[in-house]
C-alpha positions in Angstrom: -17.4 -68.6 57.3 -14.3 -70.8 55.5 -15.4 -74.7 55.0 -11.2 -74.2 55.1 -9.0 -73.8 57.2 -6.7 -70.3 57.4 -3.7 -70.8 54.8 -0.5 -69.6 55.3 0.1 -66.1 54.0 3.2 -64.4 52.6 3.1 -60.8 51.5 3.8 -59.5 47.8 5.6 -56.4 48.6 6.9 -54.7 51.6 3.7 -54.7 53.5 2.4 -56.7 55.5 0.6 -60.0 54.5 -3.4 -59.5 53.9 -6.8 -61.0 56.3 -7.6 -64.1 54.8 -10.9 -63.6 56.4 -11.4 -60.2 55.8 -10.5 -61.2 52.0 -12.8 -63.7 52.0 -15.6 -61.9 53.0 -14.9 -59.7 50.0 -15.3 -62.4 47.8 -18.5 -63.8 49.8 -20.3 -60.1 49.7 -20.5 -60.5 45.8 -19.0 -61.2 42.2 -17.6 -59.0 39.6 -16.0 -60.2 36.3 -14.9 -64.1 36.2 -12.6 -65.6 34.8 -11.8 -69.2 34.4 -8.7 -70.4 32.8 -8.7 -74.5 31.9 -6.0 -76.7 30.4 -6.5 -77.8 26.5 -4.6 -81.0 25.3 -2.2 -79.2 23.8 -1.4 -77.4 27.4 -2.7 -74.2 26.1 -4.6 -71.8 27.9 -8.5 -72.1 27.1 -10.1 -68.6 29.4 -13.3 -67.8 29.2 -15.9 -65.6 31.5 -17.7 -67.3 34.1 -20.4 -66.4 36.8 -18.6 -67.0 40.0 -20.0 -67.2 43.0 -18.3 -67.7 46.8 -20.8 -69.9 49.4 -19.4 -71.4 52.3 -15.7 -70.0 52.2 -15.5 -71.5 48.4 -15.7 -70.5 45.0 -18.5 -72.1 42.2 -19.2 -71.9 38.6 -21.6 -73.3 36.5 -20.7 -74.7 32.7 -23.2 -76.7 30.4 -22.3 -80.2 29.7 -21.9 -79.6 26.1 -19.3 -76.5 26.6 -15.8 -76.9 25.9 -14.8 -75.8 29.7 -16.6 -79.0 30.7 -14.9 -80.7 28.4 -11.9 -79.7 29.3 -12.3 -79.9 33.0 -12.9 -83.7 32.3 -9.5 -84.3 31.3 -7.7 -81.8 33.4 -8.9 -80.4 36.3 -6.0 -77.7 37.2 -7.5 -74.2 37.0 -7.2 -70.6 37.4 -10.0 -68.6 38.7 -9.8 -64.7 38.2 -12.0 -62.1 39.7 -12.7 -58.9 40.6 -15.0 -57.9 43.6 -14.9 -54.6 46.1 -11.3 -53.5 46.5 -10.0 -56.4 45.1 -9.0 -58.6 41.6 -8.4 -62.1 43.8 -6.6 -65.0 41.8 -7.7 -68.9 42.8 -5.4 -71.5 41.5 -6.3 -75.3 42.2 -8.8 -77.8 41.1 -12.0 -78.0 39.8 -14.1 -80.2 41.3 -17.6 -81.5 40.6 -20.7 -80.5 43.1 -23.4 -83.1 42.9 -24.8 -82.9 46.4 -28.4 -81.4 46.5 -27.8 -79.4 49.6 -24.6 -77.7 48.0 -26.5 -77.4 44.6 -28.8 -75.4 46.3 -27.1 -73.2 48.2 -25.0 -72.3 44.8 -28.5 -71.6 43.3 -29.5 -69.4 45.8 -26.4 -67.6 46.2 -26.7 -67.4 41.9 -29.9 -65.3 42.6 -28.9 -63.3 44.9 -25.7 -61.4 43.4 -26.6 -62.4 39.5 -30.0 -62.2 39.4 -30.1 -65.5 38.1 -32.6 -68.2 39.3 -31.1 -71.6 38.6 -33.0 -74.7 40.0 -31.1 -76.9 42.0 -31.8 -80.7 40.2 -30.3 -84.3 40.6 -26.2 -83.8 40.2 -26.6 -80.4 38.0 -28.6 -77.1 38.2 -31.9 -76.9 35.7 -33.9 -74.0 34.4 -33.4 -70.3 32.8 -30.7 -69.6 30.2 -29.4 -66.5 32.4 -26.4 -67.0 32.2 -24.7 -66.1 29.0 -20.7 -67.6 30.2 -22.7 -71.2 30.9 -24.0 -72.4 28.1 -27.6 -74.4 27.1 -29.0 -75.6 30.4 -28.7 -78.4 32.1 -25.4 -77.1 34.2 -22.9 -78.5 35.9 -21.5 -76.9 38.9 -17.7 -77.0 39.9 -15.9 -75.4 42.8 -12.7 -75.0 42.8 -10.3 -76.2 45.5 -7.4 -73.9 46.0 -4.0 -74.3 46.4 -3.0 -71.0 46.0 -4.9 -67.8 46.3 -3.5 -64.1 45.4 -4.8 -60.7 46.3 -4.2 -57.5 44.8 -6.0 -54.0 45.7 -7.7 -52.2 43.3 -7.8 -49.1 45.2 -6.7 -47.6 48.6 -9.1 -49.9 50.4 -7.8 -53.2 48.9 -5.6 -55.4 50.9 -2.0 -55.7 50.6 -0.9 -57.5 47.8 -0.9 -61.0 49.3 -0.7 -64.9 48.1 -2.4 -67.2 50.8 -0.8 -71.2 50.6 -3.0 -73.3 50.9 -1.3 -76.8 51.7 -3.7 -79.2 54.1 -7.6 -79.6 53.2 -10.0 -81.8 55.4 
């Protein structure tokens, strides 16, 4: 399921650490809110809503070129990712990364459809086609994932898993 492999967990509070794997296939079943936090010059925080999606054990987003999260993401890369999905708000902090690959382009689209409802067409370096989604800006749009160094769990109700932050310290 993970294109990564299992971090190291350490619990939040006095019980026990979460499932990375059972707290990644909440994020994989489907996306609530978003949202993304970039870097401005300045160092201040620039957040803005985003449609998120998980394939493959990772997290995407889609910006237009001309917005300022792509803008920002071209100078500095470090993000935070927040979300909410069943049981769960899940925190990603790492580094946002560029998809250009076709294959991966398309999988994102697909993935876009099914929990958004939004129909993206998987181009050359970017996804093409409907303005559907409102957080992305004027098409054409790039697609980042982000590359985690840290990621932090907290429940949302009795279901959710234990408060938990998952280190993430050696990538393939």
């Amino acid at each position: 399921m993970s294109t990564f492999p299992n971090p190291q967990a350490r619990p939040l509070t006095g019980r026990g650490p979460a499932d990375w794997q059972e707290a990644l296939a909440r994020l994989s079943r489907g996306a609530g809110a978003a949202w993304l936090t970039a870097v401005r010059p300045d160092g201040s925080p620039h957040t803005r809503p985003v449609l998120a999606v998980w394939v493959d054990g990772q997290p995407f987003f889609a910006s237009g070129a001309g917005t300022a999260k792509s803008r920002l993401l071209a100078g500095a890369p470090r993000v935070s990712l927040a979300c909410t999905v069943a049981g769960m708000d899940a925190v990603v902090e790492g580094t946002a990364e560029p998809v250009r690959d076709r294959d991966r382009l398309a999988w994102v689209a697909a993935a876009y459809a099914e929990h958004h409802g939004w129909a993206p067409v998987p181009g050359e370096g970017e996804l093409t086609g409907p303005e559907g989604a409102p957080t992305a800006g004027p098409p054409p749009y790039g697609v980042y994932t982000v590359v985690p160094s840290d990621v932090y769990a907290f429940p949302t109700d009795e279901d959710g898993p234990a408060p938990t932050r998952w280190r993430f310290d050696v990538w393939p």
